[in-house]
Each structure stands twice: as structure tokens, then as C-alpha cells.
RODO-2510 file (C-alpha; in nm, 4 decimals, decimal comma):
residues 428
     n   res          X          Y          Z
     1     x     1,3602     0,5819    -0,3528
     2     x     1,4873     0,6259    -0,7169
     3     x     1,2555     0,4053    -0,9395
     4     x     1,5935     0,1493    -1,0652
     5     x     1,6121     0,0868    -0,6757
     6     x     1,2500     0,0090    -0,6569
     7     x     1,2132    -0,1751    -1,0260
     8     x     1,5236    -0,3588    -0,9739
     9     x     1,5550    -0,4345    -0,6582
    10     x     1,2311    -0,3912    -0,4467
    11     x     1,0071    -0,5298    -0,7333
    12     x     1,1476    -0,8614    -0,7323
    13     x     1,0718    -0,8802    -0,2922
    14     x     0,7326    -0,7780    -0,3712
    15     x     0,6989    -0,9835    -0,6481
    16     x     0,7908    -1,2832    -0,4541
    17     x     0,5857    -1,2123    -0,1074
    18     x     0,2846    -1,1627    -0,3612
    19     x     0,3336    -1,5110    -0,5382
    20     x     0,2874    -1,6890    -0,1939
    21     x    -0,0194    -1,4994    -0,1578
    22     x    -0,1515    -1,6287    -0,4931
    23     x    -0,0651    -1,9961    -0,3604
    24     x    -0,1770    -1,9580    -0,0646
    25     x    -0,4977    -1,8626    -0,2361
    26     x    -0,5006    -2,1469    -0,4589
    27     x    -0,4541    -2,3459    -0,1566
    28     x    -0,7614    -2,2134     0,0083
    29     x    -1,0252    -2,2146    -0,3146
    30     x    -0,8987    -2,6079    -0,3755
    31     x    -0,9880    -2,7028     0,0234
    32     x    -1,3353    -2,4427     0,1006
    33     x    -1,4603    -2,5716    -0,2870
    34     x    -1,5143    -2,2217    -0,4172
    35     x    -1,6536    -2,0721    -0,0610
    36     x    -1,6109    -1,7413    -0,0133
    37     x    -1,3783    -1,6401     0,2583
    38     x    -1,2078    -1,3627     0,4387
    39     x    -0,8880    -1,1742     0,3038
    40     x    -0,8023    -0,9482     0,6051
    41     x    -0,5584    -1,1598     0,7503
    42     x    -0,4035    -1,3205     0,4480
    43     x    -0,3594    -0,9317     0,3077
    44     x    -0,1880    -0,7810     0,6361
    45     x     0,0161    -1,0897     0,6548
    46     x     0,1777    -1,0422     0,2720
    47     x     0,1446    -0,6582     0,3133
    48     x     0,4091    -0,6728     0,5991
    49     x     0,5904    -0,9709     0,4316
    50     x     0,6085    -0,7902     0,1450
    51     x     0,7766    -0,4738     0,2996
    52     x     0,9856    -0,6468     0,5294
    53     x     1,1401    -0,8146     0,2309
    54     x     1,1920    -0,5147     0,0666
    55     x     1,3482    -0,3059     0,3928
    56     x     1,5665    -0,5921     0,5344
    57     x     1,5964    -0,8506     0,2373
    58     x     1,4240    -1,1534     0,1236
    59     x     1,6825    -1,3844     0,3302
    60     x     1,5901    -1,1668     0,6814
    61     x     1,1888    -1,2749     0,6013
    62     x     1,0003    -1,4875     0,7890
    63     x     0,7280    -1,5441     0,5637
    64     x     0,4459    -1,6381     0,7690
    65     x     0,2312    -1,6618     0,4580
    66     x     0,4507    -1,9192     0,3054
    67     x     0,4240    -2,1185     0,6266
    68     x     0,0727    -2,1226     0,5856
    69     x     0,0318    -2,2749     0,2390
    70     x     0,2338    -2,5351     0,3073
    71     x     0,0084    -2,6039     0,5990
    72     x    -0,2869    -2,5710     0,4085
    73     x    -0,1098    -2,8081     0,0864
    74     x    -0,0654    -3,0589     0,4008
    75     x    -0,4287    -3,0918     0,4111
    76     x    -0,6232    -3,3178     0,2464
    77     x    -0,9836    -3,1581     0,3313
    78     x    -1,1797    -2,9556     0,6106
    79     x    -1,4797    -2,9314     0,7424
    80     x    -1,6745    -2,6683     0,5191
    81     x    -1,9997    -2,5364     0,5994
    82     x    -2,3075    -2,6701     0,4290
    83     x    -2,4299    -2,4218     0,1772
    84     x    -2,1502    -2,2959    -0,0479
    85     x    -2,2677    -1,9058     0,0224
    86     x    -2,1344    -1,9399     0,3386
    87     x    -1,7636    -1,8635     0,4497
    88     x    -1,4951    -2,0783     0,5454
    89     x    -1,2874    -2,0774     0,8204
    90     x    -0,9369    -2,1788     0,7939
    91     x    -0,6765    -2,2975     1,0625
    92     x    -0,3598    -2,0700     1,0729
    93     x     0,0112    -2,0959     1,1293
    94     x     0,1706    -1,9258     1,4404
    95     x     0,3208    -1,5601     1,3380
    96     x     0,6744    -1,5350     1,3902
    97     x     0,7735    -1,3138     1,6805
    98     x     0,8814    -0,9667     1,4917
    99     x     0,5772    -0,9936     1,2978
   100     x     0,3369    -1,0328     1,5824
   101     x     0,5206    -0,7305     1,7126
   102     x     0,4808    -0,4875     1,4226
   103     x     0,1248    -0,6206     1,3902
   104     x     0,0138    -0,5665     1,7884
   105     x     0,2276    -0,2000     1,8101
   106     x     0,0685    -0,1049     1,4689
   107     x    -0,2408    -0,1788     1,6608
   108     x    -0,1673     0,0345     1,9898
   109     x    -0,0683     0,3293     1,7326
   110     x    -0,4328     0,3270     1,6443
   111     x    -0,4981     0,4122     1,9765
   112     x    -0,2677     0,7129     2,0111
   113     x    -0,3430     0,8454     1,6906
   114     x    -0,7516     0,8463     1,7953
   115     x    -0,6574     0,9782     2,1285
   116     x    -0,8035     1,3587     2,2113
   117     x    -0,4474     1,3867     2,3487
   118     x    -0,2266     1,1619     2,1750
   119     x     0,1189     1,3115     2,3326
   120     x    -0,0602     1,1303     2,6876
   121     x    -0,1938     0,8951     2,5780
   122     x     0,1535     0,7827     2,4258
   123     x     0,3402     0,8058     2,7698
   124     x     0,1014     0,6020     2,9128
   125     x     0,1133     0,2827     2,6842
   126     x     0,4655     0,3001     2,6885
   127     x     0,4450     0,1811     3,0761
   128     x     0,2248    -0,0982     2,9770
   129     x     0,5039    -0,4293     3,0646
   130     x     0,3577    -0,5745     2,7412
   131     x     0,3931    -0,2643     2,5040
   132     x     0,7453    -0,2564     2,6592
   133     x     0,7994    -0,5989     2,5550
   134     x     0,6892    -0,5547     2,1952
   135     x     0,9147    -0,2039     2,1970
   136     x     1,2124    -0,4118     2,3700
   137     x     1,1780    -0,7221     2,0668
   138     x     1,0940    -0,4324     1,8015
   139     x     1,4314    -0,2555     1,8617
   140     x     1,5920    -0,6274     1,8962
   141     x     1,5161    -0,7177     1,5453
   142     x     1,5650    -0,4270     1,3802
   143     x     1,8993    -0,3371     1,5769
   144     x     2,0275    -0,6999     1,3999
   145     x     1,9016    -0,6282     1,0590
   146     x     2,1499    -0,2562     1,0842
   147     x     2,4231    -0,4849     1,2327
   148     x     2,3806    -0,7758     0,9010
   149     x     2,3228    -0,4802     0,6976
   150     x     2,6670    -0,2996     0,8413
   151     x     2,8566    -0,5924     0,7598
   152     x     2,7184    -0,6565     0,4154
   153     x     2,8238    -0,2869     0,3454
   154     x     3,1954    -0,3568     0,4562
   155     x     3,1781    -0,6628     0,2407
   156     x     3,0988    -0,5094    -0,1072
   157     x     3,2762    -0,1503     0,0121
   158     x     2,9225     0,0577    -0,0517
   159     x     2,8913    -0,0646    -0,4056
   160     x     2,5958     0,1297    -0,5163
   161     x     2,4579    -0,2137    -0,7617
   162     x     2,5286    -0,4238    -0,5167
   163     x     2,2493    -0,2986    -0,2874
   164     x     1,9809    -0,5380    -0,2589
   165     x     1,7310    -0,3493     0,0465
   166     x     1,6257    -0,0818     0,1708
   167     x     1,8276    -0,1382     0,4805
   168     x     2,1698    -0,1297     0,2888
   169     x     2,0217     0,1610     0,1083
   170     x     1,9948     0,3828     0,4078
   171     x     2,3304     0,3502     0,5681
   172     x     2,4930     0,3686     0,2510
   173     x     2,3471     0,7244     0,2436
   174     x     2,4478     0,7638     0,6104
   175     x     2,8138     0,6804     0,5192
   176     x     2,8504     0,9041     0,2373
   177     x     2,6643     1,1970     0,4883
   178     x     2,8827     1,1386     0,7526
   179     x     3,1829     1,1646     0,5128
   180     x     3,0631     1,5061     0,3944
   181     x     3,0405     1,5790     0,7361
   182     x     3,3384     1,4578     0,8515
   183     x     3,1917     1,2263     1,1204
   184     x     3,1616     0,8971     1,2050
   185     x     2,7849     0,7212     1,0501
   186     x     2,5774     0,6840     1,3365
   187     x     2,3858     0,3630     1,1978
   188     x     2,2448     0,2876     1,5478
   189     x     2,0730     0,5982     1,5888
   190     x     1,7427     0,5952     1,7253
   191     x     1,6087     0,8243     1,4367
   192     x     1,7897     0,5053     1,2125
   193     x     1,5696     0,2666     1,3856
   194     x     1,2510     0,4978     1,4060
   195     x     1,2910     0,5620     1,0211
   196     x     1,2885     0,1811     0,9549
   197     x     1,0349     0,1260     1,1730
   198     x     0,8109     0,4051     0,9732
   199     x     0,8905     0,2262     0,6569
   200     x     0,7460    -0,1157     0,8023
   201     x     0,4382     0,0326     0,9514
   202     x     0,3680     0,3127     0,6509
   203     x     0,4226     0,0591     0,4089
   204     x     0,2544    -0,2298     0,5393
   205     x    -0,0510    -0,0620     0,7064
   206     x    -0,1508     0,1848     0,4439
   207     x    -0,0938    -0,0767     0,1540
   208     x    -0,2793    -0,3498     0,3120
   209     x    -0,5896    -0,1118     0,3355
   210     x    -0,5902    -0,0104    -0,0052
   211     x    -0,5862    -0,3951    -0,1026
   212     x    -0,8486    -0,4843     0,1053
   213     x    -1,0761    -0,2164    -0,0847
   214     x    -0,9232    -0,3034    -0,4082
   215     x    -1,0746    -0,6781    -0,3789
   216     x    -1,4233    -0,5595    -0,2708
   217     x    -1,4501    -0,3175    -0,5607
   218     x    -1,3165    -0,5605    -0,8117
   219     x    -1,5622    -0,8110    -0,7161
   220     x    -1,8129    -0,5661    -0,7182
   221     x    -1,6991    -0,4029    -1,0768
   222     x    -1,7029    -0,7082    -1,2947
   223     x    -1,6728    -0,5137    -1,6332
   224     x    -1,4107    -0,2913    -1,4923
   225     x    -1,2028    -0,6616    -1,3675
   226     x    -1,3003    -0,8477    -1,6952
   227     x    -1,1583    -0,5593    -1,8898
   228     x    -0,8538    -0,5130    -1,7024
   229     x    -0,8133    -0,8678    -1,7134
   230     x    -0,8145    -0,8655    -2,0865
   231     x    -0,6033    -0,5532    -2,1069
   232     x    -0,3375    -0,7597    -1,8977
   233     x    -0,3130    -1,0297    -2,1382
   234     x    -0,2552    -0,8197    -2,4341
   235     x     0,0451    -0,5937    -2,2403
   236     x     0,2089    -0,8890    -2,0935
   237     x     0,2196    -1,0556    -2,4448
   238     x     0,4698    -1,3204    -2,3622
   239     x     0,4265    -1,4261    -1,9880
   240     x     0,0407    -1,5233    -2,1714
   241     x     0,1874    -1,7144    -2,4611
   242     x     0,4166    -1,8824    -2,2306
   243     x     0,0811    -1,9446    -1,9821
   244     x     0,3094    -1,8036    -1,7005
   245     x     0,2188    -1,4743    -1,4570
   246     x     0,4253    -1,2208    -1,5445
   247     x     0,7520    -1,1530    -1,3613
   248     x     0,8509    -0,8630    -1,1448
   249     x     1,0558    -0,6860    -1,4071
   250     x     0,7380    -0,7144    -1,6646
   251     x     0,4726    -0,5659    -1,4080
   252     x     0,6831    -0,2745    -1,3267
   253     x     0,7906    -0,1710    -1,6578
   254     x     0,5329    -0,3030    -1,8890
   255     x     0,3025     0,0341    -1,9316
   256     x    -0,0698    -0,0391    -1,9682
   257     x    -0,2989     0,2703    -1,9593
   258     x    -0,6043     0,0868    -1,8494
   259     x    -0,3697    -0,0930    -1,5283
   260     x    -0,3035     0,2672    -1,4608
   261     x    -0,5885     0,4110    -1,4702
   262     x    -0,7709     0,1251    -1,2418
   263     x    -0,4589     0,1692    -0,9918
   264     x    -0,5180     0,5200    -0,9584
   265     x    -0,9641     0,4834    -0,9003
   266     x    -0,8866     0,2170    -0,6420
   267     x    -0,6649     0,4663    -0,4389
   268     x    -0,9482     0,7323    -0,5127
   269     x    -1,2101     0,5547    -0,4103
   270     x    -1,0717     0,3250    -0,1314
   271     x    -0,9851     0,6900     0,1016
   272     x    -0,7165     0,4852     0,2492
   273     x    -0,5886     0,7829     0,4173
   274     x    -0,8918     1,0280     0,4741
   275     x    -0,7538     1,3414     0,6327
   276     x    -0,4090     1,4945     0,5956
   277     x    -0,2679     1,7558     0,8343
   278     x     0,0120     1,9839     0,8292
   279     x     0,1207     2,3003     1,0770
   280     x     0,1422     2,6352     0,9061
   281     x     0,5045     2,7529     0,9460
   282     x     0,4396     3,1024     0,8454
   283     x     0,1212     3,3341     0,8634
   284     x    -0,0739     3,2565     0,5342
   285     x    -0,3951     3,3538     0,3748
   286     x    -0,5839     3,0572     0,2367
   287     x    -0,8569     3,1676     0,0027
   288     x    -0,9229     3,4738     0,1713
   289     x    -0,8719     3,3437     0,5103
   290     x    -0,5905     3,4313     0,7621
   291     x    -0,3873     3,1292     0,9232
   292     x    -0,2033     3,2606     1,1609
   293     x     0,1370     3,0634     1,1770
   294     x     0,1199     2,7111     1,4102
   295     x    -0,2134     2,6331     1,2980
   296     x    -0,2860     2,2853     1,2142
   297     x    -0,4537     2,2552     0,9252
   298     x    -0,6802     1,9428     0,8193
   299     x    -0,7410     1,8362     0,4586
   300     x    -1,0107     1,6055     0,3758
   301     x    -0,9361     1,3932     0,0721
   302     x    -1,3181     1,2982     0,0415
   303     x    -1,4857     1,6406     0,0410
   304     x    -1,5485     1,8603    -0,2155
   305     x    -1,3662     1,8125    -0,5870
   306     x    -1,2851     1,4383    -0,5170
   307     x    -1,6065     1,2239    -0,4140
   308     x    -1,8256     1,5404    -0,3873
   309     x    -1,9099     1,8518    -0,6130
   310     x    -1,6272     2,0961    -0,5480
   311     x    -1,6960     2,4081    -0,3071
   312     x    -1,7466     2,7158    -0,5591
   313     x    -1,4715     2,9767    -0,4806
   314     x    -1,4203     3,3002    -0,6228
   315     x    -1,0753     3,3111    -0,8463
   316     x    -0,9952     3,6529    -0,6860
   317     x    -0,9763     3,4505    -0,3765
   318     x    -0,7294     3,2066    -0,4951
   319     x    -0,3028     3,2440    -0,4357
   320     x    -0,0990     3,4284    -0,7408
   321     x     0,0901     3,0537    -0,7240
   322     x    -0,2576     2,9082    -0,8774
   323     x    -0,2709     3,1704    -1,1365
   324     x     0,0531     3,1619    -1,2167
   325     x     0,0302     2,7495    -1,2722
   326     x    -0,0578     2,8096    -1,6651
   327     x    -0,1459     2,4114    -1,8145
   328     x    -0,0424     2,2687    -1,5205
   329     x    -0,3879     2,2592    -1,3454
   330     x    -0,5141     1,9311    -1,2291
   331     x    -0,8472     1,8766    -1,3959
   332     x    -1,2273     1,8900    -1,2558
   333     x    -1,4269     1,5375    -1,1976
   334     x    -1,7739     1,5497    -1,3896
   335     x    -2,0306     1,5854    -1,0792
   336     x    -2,2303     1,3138    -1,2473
   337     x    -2,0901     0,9663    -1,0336
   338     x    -1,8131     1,0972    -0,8297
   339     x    -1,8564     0,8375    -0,5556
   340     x    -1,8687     0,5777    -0,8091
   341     x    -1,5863     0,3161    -0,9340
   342     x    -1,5024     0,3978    -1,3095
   343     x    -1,1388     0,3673    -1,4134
   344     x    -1,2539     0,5110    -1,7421
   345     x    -1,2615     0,8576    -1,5629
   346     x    -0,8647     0,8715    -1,5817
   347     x    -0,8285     0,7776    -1,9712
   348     x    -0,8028     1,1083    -2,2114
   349     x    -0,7928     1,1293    -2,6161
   350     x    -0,4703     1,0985    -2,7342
   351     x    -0,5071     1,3922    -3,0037
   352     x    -0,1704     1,2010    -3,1762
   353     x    -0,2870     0,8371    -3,1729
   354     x    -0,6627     0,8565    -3,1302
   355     x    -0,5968     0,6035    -2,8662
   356     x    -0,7029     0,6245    -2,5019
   357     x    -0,4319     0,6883    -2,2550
   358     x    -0,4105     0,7559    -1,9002
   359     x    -0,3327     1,0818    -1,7449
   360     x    -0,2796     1,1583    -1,3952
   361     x    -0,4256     1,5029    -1,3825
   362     x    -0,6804     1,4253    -1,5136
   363     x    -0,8800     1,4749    -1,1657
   364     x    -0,7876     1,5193    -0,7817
   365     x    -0,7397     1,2610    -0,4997
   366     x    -0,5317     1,3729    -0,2108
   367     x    -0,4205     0,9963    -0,0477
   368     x    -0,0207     1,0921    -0,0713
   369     x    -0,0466     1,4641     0,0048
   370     x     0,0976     1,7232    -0,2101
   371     x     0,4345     1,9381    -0,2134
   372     x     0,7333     1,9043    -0,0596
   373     x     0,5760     1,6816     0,2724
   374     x     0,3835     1,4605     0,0107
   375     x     0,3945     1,0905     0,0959
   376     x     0,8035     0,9931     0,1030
   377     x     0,6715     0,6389     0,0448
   378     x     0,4224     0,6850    -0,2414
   379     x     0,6752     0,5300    -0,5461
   380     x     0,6669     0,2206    -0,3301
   381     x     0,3042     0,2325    -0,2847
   382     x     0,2410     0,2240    -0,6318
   383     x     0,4325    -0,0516    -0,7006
   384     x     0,3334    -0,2742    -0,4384
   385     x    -0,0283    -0,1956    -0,5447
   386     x     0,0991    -0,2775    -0,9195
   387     x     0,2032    -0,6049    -0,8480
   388     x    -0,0943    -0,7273    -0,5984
   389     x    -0,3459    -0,6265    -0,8278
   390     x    -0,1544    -0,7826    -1,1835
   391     x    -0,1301    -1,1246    -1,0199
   392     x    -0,4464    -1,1266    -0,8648
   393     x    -0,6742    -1,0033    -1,1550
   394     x    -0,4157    -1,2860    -1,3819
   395     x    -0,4324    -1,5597    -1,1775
   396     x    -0,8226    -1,4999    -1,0587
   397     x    -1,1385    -1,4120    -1,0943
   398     x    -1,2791    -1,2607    -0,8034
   399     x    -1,6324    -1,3868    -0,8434
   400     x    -1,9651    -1,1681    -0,6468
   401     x    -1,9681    -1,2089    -0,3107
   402     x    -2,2878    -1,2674    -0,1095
   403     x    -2,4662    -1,0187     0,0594
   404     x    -2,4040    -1,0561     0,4135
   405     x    -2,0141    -1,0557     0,3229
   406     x    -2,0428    -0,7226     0,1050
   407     x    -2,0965    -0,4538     0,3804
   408     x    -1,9339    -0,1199     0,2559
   409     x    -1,9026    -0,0031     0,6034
   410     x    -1,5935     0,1237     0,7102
   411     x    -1,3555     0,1810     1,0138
   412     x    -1,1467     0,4252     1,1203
   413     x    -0,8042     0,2992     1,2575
   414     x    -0,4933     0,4204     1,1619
   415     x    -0,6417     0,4075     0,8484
   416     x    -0,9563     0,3727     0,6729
   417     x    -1,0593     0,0328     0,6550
   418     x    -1,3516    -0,1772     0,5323
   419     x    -1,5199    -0,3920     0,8142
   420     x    -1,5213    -0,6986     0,5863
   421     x    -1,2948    -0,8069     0,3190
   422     x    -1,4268    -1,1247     0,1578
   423     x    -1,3190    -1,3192    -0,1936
   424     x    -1,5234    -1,5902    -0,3797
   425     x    -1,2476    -1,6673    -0,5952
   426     x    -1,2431    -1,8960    -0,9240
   427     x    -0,9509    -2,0047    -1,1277
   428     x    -0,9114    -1,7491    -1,4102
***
């Protein structure tokens, strides 16, 4: 995804799934009076929203989220419990069918994934009459989205600026393969539907982890928030002296070093995406070790050099392509506070300016992967990320949460993800 697809037309999806998310919000501090209360849902919700909108179009989304603040703005009051430490619960709107779908198969892909033999394990769930179901309604939905999409394409003749999705996107690409190839476009293809599929589930599941982590260390980090708050007002210069949030187009082309460098912590310290793996397709020798070819090969992105001390290695040891990489070397993390939250860590002496700017190799994280099988979706990450975190930090501030909601344990699923997620959230 070339960033003027993603800044000019994915940003403004995003931008737009995210603003519900800040009413819905609003909606929830005015009726629990300040309470804390639990993101988890509200996050997943907007994180699927939010890609769906940007796959199949903000007319093909049925924003669930939106649906709930105006059943929340309906309300006059609830009952709240009776100290205000303690969480609120609030009543919820029905999902609509795809997105209970996506949601529940997401789910059942946990279970694969964890599976000591996933290939099984897969078979077997597929036989399940209600996996079936959700497979059947999956394919449904996103067979009608190609088919709109399809006829949008005949209707503005695969106008490159007159895409406005991710869906329209693809098959223009397929059109202008199978012309190369001198074939018909097979838009129906099952690899069609299991790529858009990937796109809904990579870029919903993965982003509404990251979020989730992002709020707890936020409301744990209040100089790190109240900073980056402050740093937001003075880059977005005139969405604050209009006392607006800023718009899509502002977020993801306004640079801020600070916004950056906080971005890039959160995804270093929230381990989204703990191990990578990849299969060998050649014998290799890997610091002085022989993999044969076909080996798969599992990369921790929390061991040693990212929230640890890094494993001391002889440089004889190390590949000619290392050697060779003169200035392009990603730097070494100070072993003093690598598990801890400091955006700081990413911000450099400009030797021209004398400012502080950010710089991205600064250190190591491994969440996207590296090389040519590095994360397809990562530009898209970043953005959605960008956006979430602008309008929550402007519109809030994401207060300490008690104790008993602050646990820092963790679950594995198909990602990593904190057991709670909670917000005490004041008007900022």
C-alpha cells in the first residue's frame, strides 16, 4: 500500500471509525460519572470498523460502534456502582452479522494457531455446523463487497484517483495482471477472498492489541501522556486554535518527533506479536550454526537486544551481509531500563539543529519482521495506531486506574494481549 493510497484514502476511514470511538467515549464518561471502565470491547469493535472501512469502503460499514453511542446518548442515566473506584458496566448494541463472524472465526484461529498440530486441528473445526456457518456468511459478505467493488471498477474504467478502498485497489491490480497475462481477472478467486479476509483479521486483531496496551501504558506514564499531549498541540497548530481535533489529512502528514517516537515504544513494549517464524529455504549458517534447509526457525521479539541485555556473540561469527552493512546498523538499547516505557529512548541529537528528533534505528523491536516477508500490512499499522492514539491523547486524559483494574498480566491468543484493559477517562 503506497502511502498517497493510505494518507488519502485510508486515513480519512480510519479517521472517521476513530471519531465514533471518541463519542462513544464521551458518551460513556458523561453516564458512569468519571468511573473507570473496560476498553476491550469498545477497541475490537472500532479496530474491525476501522479496517473494514478501509478494505470495503465507509458506505459497506456497519458501524456497530456508532450504533452504540447513539444508544448510550438515548440514555438519560444508569445504575452505577457506589464507590467511584469501581467499574461500570454498560448495556451494548447487537453486532451486525459479518462482524460477529470475523470476531467468533478470529476467535477459533486462536485455537488452530495454539494447536500442537494446527494442520488437524484445522480440519476438524471446519466440520463444526457452526464454524461452517460463520465460513458460509464470511464468504457471503465478502463475495458481495468483490461484486460492488467489480461494478464500481466498470463505472470509473480503473481510474487509478478514483479508488476509494482497498477492495477496488486489489482488483484494479488483478485487471492490469491479467492483461499482462493475457487472461481474464479472476476476482472471485478463493486466494481473492482469503487475501481480504487476511487484511480484516491482520489488521483488526493485531491493531486492536497494540491499542489495548497503548491505553494501559499511557495511563500508567503520565509524564510521557502529558508531554505528548503538549507536543500535539504545538504540531497541530491550527486544529488547537480552531479548538477542533485534528483531521485525517493533519495526523498523517503533520510530523511530530515526540508522536513518533511514543508510537514506536508502545509497539516495543506492548510485544503485540511475540514470536516470528519463517522456514529456511536454503541450507544456512546462522552465527556459526548450520540450518539445514526446511527448518523452521522462531524469533523472539522479547529476548535478548530488545527488552533484555543482548546475547554476546563473537563478530567472527556473524554473516559477511552484517559486515558489509557499513552505517546502516540498527543501534544497541542501554541495558539500564529496557523493559521500561520511555519514548525518550528513540529521540537522537540533531548535530544540524541541536533539536531532538526521532530516529528509527535508533534500537531493535522485531513486531513487523524484517526483509522481504516483513509485515505486508505494517504502513497501515502505523497509521491506524497514528490516528487512535492523536485523538485519544487530544480529546482525553486517561487518568490512573485503580489497582485491581491495572493487572499487567498477559494472554497469549493469536496475539499477545493484556487480561484487562481499563480507562478512567477525564475531559482533556
Amino acid at each position: 500500500m503506497s502511502p498517497g493510497f493510505l494518507n488519502g484514502v485510508v486515513a480519512p476511514q480510519l479517521h472517521d471509525s476513530f471519531m465514533d470511538l471518541m463519542d462513544l467515549w464521551k458518551e460513556k464518561m458523561r453516564l458512569g460519572k468519571g468511573r473507570p471502565f473496560s476498553t476491550k470491547v469498545d477497541i475490537y469493535d472500532t479496530a474491525l470498523e476501522a479496517i473494514w472501512a478501509a478494505v470495503f469502503g465507509n458506505a459497506e460499514t456497519a458501524t456497530i460502534t456508532r450504533e452504540q453511542v447513539n444508544l448510550l446518548a438515548s440514555m438519560d442515566g444508569i445504575e452505577t456502582p457506589s464507590t467511584e473506584d469501581e467499574a461500570v458496566d454498560f448495556p451494548r448494541a447487537p453486532a451486525p452479522p459479518a462482524f460477529d463472524a470475523i470476531l467468533r472465526l478470529t476467535d477459533n484461529l486462536e485455537h488452530v494457531v495454539k494447536s500442537p498440530f494446527p494442520r488437524l486441528a484445522g480440519r476438524v473445526l471446519r466440520w463444526a455446523p457452526s464454524i461452517n456457518k460463520l465460513i458460509k456468511l464470511k464468504d457471503e459478505v465478502i463475495t458481495a463487497q468483490i461484486s460492488k467493488a467489480e461494478k464500481r471498477m466498470a463505472e470509473i474504467k480503473g481510474v487509478s484517483n478514483k479508488i476509494s478502498n482497498a477492495v477496488d485497489h486489489l482488483l484494479r491490480r488483478e485487471s492490469m495482471a491479467a492483461e499482462r497475462q493475457k487472461r481474464p481477472p479472476q476476482y472471485h478467486s478463493k486466494v481473492m477472498i482469503a487475501e481480504l479476509l487476511g487484511l480484516l483479521i491482520a489488521g483488526h486483531d493485531t491493531t486492536s492489541t497494540t491499542l489495548l496496551w497503548a491505553m494501559k501504558l499511557l495511563s500508567k506514564s503520565q509524564d510521557v501522556q502529558q508531554r505528548l499531549r503538549s507536543e500535539l498541540r504545538s504540531a497541530f497548530v491550527v486544529a488547537n486554535s480552531e479548538g477542533r481535533v485534528p483531521n485525517a489529512h493533519e495526523i498523517a502528514t503533520t510530523q511530530s518527533h515526540y508522536l513518533d517516537a511514543c508510537l514506536e515504544e508502545i509497539l516495543r513494549c506492548s510485544q503485540t506479536a511475540v514470536v516470528a517464524s519463517r522456514t529456511s529455504t536454503t541450507d544456512a549458517v546462522i552465527l556459526g550454526h548450520v540450518v539445514p534447509k526446511g527448518t523452521r526457525i522462531m524469533m523472539c521479539g522479547n529476548g535478548g537486544g530488545i527488552l533484555m541485555p543482548s546475547y554476546k556473540v563473537d563478530d567472527k561469527l556473524r554473516s559477511k551481509s552484517y559486515h558489509n552493512a557499513d552505517g546502516g546498523k540498527v543501534g544497541v538499547w542501554d541495558t539500564e531500563g529496557m523493559t521500561e516505557f520511555k519514548p525518550d529512548r528513540w529521540l537522537v541529537q540533531d548535530t544540524a539543529t541541536g533539536f531532538q528528533i526521532f530516529d528509527s534505528t535508533a534500537g531493535p523491536h522485531l513486531l513487523f519482521g524484517a526483509g522481504p516477508r516483513s509485515c505486508f500490512g505494517r504502513r497501515l499499522a502505523y497509521l491506524e495506531l497514528r490516528l487512535a492514539i492523536v485523538l485519544v491523547v487530544w480529546s482525553f486524559e486517561l487518568q490512573p486506574v485503580p489497582e485491581r483494574y491495572a493487572s499487567w498480566e498477559a494472554m497469549e491468543q493469536l496475539t499477545h494481549s493484556p487480561v484487562q484493559s481499563y480507562v478512567k477517562l477525564a475531559e482533556a
